[in-house]
N, C-alpha and C positions, 0 to 999 in steps of 0.2 A: 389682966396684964401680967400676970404673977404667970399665968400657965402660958403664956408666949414666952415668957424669960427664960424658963429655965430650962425646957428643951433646946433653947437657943444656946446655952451655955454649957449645956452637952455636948453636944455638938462639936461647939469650939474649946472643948477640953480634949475630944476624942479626935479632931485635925490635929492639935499641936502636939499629943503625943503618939500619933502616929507611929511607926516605923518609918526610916526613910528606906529609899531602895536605890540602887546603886545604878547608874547612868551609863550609859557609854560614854567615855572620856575620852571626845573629839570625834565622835560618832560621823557627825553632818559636817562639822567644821574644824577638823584637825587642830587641836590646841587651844580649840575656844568652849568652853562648855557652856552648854543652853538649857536651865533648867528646865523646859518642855521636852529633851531628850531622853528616852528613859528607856529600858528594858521592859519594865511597868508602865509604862505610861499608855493612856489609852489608845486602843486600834481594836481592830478584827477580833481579839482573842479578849477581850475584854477585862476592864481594870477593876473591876470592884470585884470580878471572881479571882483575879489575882493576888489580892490581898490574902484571901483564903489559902494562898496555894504557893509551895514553894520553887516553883520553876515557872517558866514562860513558853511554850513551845511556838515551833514557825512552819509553815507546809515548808519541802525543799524543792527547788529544778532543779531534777539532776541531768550531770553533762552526760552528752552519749558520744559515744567513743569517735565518728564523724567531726562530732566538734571539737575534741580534744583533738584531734591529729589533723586540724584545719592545719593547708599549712605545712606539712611534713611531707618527706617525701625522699626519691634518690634521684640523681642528674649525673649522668655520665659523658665525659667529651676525650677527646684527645689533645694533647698539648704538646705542641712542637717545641723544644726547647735545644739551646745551643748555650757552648762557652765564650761567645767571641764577641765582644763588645761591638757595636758599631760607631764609625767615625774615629777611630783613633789608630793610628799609625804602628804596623808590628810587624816584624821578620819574621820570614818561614824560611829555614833552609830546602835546600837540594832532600826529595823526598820526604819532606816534614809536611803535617796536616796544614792547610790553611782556614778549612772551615767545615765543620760536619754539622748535618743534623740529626737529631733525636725525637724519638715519640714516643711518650708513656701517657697511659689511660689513668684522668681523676676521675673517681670516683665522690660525689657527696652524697651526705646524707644528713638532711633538716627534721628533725624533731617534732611536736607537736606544741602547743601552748603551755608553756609552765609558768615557773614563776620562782626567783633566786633572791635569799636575804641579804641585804645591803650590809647587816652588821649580827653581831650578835647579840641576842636577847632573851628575856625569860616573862612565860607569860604565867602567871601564881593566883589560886583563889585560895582558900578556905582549906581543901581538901586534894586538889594537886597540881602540880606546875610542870610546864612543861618547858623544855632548851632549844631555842633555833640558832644556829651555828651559821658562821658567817659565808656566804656561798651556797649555802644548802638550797636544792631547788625541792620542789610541791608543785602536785599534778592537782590544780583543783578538781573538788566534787561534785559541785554544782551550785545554787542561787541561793538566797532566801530577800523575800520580800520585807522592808519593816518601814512603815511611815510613807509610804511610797516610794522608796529608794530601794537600791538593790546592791546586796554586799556577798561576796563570794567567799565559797566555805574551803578550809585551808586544813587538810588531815594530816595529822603526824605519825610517823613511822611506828613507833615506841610506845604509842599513848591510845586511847579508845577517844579521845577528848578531839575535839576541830574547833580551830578558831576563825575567826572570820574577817577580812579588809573593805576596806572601804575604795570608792574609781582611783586614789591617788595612791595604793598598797598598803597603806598603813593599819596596822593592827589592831581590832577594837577591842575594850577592856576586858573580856567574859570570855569563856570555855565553856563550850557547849557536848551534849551527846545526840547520837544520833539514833531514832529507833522509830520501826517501821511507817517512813517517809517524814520523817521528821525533827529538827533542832530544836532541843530540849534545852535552856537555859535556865540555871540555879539563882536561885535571887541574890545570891551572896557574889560582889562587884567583884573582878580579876586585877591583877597590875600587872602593867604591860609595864617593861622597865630594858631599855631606856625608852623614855615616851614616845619617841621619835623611829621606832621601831618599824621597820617597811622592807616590803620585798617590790621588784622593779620585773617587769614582763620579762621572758626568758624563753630560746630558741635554741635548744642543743644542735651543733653543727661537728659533723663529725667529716673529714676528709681520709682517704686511701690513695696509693698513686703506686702502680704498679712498676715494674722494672721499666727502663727505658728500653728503648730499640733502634738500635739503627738504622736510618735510611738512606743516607749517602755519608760521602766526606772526601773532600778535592786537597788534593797535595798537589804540591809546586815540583813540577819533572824536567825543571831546568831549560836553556836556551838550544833548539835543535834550530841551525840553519837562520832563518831572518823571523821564526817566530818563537813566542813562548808557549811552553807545552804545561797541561795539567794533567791531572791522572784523575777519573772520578769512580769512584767506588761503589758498588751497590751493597747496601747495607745486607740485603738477602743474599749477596756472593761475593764476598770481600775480595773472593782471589781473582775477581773478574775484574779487571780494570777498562776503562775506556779513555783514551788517550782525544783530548780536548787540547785544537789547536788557536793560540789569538796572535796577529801580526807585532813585530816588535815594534815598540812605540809608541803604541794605544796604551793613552792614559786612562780610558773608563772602558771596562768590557766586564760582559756579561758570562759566567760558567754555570753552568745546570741551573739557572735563572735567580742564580745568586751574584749581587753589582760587586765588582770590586773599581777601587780608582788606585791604578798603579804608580807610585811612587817612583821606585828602582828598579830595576831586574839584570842580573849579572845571569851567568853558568850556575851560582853554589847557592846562590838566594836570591829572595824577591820580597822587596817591601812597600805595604799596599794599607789601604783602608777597606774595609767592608761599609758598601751604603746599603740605606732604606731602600732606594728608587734609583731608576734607572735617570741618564744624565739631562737627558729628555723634561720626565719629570720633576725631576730637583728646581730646574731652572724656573717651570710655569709654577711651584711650589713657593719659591721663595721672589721674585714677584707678587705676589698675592699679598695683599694688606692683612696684617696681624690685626685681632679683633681682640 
């Protein structure tokens, strides 16, 4: 009985003073710690040769550049754009503009998959810390597998060191190295501070818009005889005018297939609304039941 006991009390001398070894703090479940979580803790790379050994390594997947610029891209369109409010009531004199158009080319341009900090933080082990600044974006590097979960690896500009997040961005305790194909982690725990520390998925969007151009512009040419005249311009030959005639009295008419609904019209002015739609379709428009 005697020799059952006391390797039995070895034993349980050599558990209780152990080393402990430092966790990921919110690893699986953000803010909740579960002591079967561990850095150490048993998987693939095995715990009792851990003991022995001052780091933990992890195979890495790394991204390849396809997947990083999922997603990115340029889109070019043209944009017709004007100054002139529609539906609202305004005076043009005798040779003043009533309406022109314009077109200038946007340009965008979408990014690939990053990733931008929520706030600012400091992640610190033992031996070095590193600063994330609030905005700061990270192109990640690629995966690591632990416990059957999968957390992405986060490299700093500054540092040789990559930390790593968890699906929801948040940053887990420990600082890692990388060396050939592989995250090397130190047994000695990191503090993530504030604990609440996260970055939120991030798409740089960059827009250009080149000069505008012009393509037409109709001024008011006053009362000749029993109609009203307009002048329409061609944006490619300003000095070329084309003289546009409407009967006097017409309250809705159409010029280079822009609606106006005429208000007033003397000799020295004319005041008008600019529509959507012609008067036709206004009507079967506004009939229609609102949903």
């Amino acid at each position: 009985m005697k020799k059952i006991f006391i390797p039995l009390t070895i034993l349980l001398m050599v558990g209780l003073t152990a080393p402990s070894y430092g966790r990921w703090g919110g690893t699986f479940s953000h803010g909740n710690h579960q002591g079967n979580n561990s850095w150490f803790s048993a998987d693939s790379d095995g715990y009792w040769l851990n003991r022995f050994r001052s780091y933990k390594k992890y195979p890495i997947t790394f991204y390849s550049l396809r997947l990083l610029n999922k997603g990115s891209g340029e889109n070019t369109q043209k944009v017709e754009a004007h100054e002139y409010e529609r539906g609202v009531a305004v005076t043009a004199r005798l040779g003043q503009r009533m309406y022109d158009s314009s077109t200038y080319t946007l340009t965008t341009r979408t990014g690939g998959e990053q990733y931008k900090a929520l706030k600012k933080g400091i992640i610190s082990n033992a031996q070095n810390e590193v600063t994330i600044q609030e905005g700061q974006i990270f192109t990640p590097l690629g995966e690591i597998k632990v416990n059957g979960q999968y957390y992405i690896l986060i490299p700093f500009p500054d540092s040789s060191y990559v930390a790593a997040i968890d699906y929801k961005g948040y940053f887990l305790d420990a600082l890692g190295l990388i060396e050939d194909g592989f995250l090397y982690i130190p047994r000695d725990i990191a503090v993530v501070e504030p604990r609440d520390l996260q970055v939120e998925l991030y798409k740089k969007v960059e827009e250009d818009a080149s000069d505008t151009e012009l393509n037409f512009e109709i001024k008011y040419d006053g009362i000749h005889g029993n109609e009203m005249s307009f002048l329409v311009s061609d944006g490619k030959n300003a000095e070329y005018n084309q003289r546009h005639y409407v009967p006097l009295g017409e309250n809705f008419i159409q010029v280079h297939n822009v609606n106006f609904e005429i208000i007033y019209a003397s000799p020295d002015y004319i005041e008008y609304r600019i529509l959507d739609s012609e008067p036709e379709q206004r009507e079967e428009e506004e009939q229609q039941p609102k949903k």
